[in-house]
C-alpha positions as CSV (number, residue, x, y, z in Angstrom):
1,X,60.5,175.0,115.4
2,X,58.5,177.5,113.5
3,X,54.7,178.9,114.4
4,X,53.5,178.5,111.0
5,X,50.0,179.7,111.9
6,X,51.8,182.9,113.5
7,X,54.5,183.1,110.9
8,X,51.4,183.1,108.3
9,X,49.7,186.0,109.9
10,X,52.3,188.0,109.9
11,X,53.0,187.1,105.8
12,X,49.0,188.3,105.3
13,X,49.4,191.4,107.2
14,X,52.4,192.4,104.3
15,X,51.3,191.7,101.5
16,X,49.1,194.5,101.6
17,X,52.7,196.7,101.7
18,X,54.5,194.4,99.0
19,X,51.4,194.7,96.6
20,X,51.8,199.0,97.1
21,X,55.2,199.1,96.5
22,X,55.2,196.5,93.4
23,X,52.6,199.5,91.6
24,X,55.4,201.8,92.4
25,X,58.0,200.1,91.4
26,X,56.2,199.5,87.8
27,X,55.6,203.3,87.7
28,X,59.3,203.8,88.0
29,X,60.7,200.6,86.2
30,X,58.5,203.0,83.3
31,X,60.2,206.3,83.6
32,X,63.2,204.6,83.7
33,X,62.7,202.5,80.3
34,X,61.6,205.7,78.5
35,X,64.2,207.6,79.7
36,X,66.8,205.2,78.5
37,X,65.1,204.6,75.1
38,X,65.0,208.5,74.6
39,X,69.0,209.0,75.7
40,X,70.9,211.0,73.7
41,X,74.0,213.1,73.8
42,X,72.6,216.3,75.7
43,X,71.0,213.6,78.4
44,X,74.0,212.0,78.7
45,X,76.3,215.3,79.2
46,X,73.7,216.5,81.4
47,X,74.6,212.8,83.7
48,X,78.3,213.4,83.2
49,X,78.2,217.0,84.5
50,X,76.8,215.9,88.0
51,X,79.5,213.5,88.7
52,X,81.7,214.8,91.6
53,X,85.0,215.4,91.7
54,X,87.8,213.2,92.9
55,X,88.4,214.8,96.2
56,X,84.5,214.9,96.6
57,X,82.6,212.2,98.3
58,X,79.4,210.6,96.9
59,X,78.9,206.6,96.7
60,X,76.8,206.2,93.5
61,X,77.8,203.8,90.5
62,X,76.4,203.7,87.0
63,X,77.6,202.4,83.6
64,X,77.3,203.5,79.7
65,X,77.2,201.3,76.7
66,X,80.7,201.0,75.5
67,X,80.0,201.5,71.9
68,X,78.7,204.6,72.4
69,X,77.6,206.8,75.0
70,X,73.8,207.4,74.3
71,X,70.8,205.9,72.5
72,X,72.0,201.7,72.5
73,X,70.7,200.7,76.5
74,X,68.2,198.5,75.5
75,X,69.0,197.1,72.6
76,X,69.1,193.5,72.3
77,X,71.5,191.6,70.3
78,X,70.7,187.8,69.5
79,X,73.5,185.4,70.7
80,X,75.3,183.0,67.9
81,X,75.9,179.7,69.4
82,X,79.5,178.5,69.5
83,X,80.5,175.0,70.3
84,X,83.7,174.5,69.2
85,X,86.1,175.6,72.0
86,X,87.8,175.1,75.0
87,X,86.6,176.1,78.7
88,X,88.3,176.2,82.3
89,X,86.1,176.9,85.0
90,X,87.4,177.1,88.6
91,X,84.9,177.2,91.9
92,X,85.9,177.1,95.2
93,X,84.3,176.5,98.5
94,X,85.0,177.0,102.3
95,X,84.0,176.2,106.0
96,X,83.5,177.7,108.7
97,X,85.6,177.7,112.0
98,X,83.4,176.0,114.7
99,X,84.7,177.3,118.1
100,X,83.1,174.3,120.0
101,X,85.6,171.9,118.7
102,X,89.4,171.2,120.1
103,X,90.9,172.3,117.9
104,X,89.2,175.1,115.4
105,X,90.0,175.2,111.6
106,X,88.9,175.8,108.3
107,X,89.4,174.6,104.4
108,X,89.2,176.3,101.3
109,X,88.8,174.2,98.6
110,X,89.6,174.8,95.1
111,X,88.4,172.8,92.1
112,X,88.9,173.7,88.2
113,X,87.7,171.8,85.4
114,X,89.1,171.7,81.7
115,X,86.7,170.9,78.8
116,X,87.5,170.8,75.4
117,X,84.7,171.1,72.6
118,X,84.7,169.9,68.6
119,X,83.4,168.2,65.9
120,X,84.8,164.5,66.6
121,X,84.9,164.2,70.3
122,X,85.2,166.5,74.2
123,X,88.0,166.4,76.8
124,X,87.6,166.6,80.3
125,X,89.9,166.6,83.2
126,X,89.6,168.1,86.8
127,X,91.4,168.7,89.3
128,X,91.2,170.0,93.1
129,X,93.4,171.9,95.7
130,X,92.5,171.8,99.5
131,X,94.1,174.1,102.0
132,X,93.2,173.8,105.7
133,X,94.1,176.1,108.6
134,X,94.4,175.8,112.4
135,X,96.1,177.4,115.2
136,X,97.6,180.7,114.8
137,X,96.1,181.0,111.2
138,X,92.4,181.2,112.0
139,X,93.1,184.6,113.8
140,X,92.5,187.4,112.0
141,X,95.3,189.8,110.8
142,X,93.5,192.8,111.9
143,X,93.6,191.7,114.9
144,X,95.6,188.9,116.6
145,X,92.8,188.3,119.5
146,X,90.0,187.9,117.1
147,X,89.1,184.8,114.7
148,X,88.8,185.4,111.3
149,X,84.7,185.7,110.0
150,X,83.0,184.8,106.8
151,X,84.7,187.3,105.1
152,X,88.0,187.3,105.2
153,X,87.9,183.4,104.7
154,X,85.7,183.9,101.8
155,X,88.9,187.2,100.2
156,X,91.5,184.0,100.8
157,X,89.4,181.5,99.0
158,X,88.9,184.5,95.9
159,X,92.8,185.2,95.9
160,X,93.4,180.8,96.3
161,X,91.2,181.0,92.8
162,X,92.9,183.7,91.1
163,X,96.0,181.8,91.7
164,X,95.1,178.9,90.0
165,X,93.4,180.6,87.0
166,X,97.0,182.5,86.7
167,X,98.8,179.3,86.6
168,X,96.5,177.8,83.9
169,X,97.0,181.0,81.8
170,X,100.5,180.6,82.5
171,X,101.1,177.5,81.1
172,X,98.4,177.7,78.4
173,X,100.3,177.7,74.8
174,X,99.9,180.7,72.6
175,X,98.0,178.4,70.2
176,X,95.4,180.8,68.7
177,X,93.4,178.5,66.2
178,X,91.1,177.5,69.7
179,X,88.9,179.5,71.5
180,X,90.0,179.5,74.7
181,X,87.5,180.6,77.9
182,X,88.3,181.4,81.6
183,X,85.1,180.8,83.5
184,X,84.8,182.3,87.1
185,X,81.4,181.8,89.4
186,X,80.9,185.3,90.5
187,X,82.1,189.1,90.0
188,X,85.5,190.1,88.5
189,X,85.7,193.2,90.4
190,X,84.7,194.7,94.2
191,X,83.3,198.0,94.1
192,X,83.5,198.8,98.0
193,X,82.7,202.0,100.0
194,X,86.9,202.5,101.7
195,X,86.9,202.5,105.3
196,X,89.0,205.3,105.7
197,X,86.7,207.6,103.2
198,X,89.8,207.8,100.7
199,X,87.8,207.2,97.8
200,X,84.5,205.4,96.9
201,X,86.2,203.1,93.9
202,X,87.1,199.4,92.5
203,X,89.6,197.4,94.4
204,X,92.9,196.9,92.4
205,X,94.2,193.1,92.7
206,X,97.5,192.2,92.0
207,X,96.9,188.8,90.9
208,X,94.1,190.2,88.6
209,X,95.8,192.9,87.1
210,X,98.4,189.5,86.0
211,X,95.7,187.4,84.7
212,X,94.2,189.6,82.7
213,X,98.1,191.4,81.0
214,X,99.1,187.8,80.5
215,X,95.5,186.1,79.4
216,X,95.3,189.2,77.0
217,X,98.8,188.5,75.7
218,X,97.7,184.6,75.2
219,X,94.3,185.4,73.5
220,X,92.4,184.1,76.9
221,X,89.1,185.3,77.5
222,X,88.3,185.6,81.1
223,X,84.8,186.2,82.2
224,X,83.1,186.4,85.4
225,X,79.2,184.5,85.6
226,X,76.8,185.7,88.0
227,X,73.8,183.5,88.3
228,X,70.6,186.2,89.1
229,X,72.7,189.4,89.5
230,X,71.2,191.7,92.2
231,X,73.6,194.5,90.5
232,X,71.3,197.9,90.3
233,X,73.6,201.0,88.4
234,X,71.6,200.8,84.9
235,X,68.7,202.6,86.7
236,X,71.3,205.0,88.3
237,X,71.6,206.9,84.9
238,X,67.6,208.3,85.5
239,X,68.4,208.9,89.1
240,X,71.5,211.3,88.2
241,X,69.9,212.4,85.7
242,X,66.5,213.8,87.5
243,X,68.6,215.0,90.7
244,X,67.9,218.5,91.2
245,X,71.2,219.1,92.5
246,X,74.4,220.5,90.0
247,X,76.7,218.3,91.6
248,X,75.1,215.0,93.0
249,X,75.8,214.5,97.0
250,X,73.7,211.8,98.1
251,X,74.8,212.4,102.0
252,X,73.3,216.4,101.7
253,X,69.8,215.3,100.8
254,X,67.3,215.5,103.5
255,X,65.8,211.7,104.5
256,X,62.6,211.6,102.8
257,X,63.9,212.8,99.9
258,X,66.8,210.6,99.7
259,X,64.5,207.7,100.3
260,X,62.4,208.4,97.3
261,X,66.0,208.6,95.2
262,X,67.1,205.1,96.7
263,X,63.9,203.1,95.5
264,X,65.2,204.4,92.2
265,X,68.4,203.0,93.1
266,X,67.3,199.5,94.2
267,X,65.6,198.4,90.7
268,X,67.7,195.6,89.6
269,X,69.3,195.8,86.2
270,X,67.5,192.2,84.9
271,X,64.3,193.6,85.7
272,X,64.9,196.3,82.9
273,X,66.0,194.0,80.9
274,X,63.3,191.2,81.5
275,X,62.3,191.2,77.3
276,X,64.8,189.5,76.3
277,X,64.3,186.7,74.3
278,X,66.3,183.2,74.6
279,X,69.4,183.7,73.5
280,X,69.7,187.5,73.3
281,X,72.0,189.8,75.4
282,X,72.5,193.8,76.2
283,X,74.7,195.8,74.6
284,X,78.1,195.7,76.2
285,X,78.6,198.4,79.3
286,X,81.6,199.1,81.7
287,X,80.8,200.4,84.9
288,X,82.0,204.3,85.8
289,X,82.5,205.1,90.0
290,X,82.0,208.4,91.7
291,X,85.4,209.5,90.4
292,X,86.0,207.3,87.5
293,X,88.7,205.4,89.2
294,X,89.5,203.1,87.2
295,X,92.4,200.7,86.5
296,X,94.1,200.6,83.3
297,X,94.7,196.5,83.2
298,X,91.4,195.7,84.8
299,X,88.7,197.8,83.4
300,X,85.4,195.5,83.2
301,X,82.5,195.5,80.6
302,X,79.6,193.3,81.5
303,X,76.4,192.1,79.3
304,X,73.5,190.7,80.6
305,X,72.1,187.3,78.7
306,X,68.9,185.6,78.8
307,X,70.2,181.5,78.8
308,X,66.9,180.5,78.5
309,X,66.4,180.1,82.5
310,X,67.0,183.6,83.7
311,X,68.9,186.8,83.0
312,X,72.4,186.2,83.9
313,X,75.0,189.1,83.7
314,X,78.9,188.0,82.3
315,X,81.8,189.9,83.2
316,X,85.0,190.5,80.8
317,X,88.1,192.8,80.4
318,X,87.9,195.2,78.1
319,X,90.8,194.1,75.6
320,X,87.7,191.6,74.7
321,X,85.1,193.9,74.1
322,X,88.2,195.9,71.9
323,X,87.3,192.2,69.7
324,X,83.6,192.3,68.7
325,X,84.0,189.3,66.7
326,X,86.0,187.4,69.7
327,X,83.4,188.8,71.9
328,X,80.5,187.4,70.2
329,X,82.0,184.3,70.3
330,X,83.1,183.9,73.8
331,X,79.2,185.1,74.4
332,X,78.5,182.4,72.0
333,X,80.2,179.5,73.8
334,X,79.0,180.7,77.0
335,X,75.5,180.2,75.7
336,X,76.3,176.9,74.9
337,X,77.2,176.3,78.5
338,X,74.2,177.1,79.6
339,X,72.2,175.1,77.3
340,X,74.2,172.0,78.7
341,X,73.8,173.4,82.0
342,X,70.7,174.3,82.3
343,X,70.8,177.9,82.9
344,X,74.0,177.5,84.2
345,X,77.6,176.4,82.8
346,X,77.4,173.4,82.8
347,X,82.0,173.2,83.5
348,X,81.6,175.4,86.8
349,X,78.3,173.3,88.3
350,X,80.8,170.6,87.8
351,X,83.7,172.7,89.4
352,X,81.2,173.7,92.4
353,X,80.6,169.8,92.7
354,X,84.1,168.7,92.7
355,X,84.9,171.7,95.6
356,X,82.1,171.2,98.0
357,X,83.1,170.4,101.3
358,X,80.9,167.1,102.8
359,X,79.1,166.9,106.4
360,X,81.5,163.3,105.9
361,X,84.4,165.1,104.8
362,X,84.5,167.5,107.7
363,X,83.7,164.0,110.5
364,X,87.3,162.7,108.2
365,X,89.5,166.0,109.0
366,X,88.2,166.0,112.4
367,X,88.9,163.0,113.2
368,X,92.2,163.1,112.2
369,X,92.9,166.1,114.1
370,X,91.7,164.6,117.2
371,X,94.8,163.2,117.9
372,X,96.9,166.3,117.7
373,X,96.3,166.1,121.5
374,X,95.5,163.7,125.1
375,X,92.2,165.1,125.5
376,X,89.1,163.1,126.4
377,X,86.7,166.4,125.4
378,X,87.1,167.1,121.8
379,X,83.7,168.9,121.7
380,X,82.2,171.2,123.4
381,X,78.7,170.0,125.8
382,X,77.1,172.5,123.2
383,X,78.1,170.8,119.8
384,X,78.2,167.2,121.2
385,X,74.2,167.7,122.3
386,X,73.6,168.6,118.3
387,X,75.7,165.8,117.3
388,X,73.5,163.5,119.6
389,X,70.7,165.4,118.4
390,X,69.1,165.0,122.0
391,X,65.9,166.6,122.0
């Protein structure tokens, strides 16, 4: 159990540190706000003429309005509320494999929910699809010796979830007359650093690249929500910009230096964008990588949105932004999800409460499983001591 008299020492003795660094990080949260209310062209080219090459390697990421390239970061735009349309939201959840059991597994569950919004009266249906694992399946296909961590479970559940969005768009009509919204908990795209130093870029998926041709063929908006983004590229812009170098190279700058530059780095885009009022958003932006590697069918633009609870950023293709009118109304009805929700739409807290996985539902599978095999030990001395809870 904790020392809380030790553990509160220890939170007295930094606070000293976290009050220093908040006075700087206000210092530089204010260059960077007058910088990006003074952008213009000339800035802007100056940004563009330190990105590297393709062949070159550097591992920063920053964005641009999408209207225009200068002068509209911090605008804010108020959000009209739309409430006639319809919404699938799809959430999935996972467990873990526990070695100290007879035989290890793991479930991914899937839940999506439909809800339909007018004038006279709502639809809603749900459904959800569990998948469970066991045996040669929890081993990882790196490597045939080694279980599979949090990770790759966590990639299976994201592709299980794509594949379900793709089947709804699939058999969607090409009725136009509704709004119709794709609602995903979490980013659209992975911007990774490659193992193998290839290239610094965004991961192309397969299934995504689908979605999004055929969604954009059926007038389907699909947009990512993440709840209290820790994304930080907005305040990259300043940091290009006041690199001393021609060509930035992050890995060439000596330590202290490149400290100073990652502070810069590490203020969160919601911070700068902590006026806005209830029911305002950014300006639409699409992320740009180290070499602009970009790919046609899933280019992203992103706003950030202020639902009244907290600055939450909302993820699209770019055939919607190409729609101001359909964007502002796909912004509109996600607004009115949060209202429901509050903060939060309302259809994927219901989708992340149809897929959780119980303590009761895990006691079910494993019980169930414990007659795969004659064995008197179906847990280890470890896990059956927590299960006892002997003290």
């Amino acid at each position: 159990m904790l020392d809380i008299y030790r553990l509160s020492a220890q939170i007295n003795e930094k606070k000293e540190v976290l009050e220093k660094n908040n006075k700087e990080l206000k210092t530089q949260i204010g260059n960077i706000i007058s910088f990006l209310n003074s952008a213009d062209k000339e800035k802007i080219q100056n940004v563009l003429a330190k990105i590297p090459r393709k062949d070159e390697k550097n591992e920063i990421l920053f964005c641009l309005p999408y209207y225009s390239n200068y002068n509209e970061f911090l605008n804010p735009k108020r959000c009209l509320l739309n409430t006639q349309y319809q919404v699938f939201a799809v959430d999935g959840s996972n467990t873990e494999i526990d070695r100290h059991i007879q035989i290890p597994y793991y479930i991914l569950n899937i839940a999506c929910i439909f809800i339909e919004y007018n004038e006279k009266d709502s639809k809603f249906e749900y459904q959800t699809f569990p998948y469970i694992y066991f045996d040669q399946e929890i081993y990882s296909s790196k490597d045939e010796a080694t279980i599979k961590n949090s990770s790759e479970i966590s990639q299976e559940r994201q592709q299980k979830e794509f594949e379900i969005i793709l089947e709804y768009i699939e058999n969607s009509s090409n009725q136009t007359d509704k709004l119709k919204i794709v609602l995903y908990d979490g980013n659209l795209i992975d911007w990774t650093q490659d193992r193998q130093n290839i290239r610094f870029g965004r991961k192309a998926n397969s299934s995504l690249e689908k979605i999004f041709l055929l969604a954009e063929q059926k007038e389907i908006a699909i947009c990512g929500f993440i709840s209290y983004p820790k994304n930080a590229i907005i305040s990259n812009i300043y940091r290009i910009f006041t690199c001393e170098k021609t060509k930035i190279g992050c890995r060439e700058c000596e330590r202290e230096r490149k400290r100073e530059c990652e502070k810069v780095g590490r203020i969160r885009d919601i911070i700068l964008f902590s006026k806005l009022g209830k029911g305002e958003h950014s300006q639409v932006f699409y992320t740009l990588g180290r070499a602009f590697d970009e790919f046609e069918k899933t280019d992203i633009g992103f706003v950030y949105l202020n639902t009244g609870y907290e600055i939450a950023r909302i993820e699209f293709p770019l055939y919607i932004a190409n729609n101001k009118e359909w964007l502002e109304n796909v912004i509109g009805a996600i607004y009115h999800q949060c209202q429901l929700g509050f903060g939060y739409p309302i259809s994927l807290t219901h989708a992340h409460e149809f897929s959780v996985i119980s303590k009761d539902d895990r006691i079910v599978v494993e019980t169930l499983m414990s007659g795969f095999e004659d064995n008197i030990v179906h847990y280890s001395a470890k896990k059956n001591n927590k299960i006892q809870k002997i003290v």
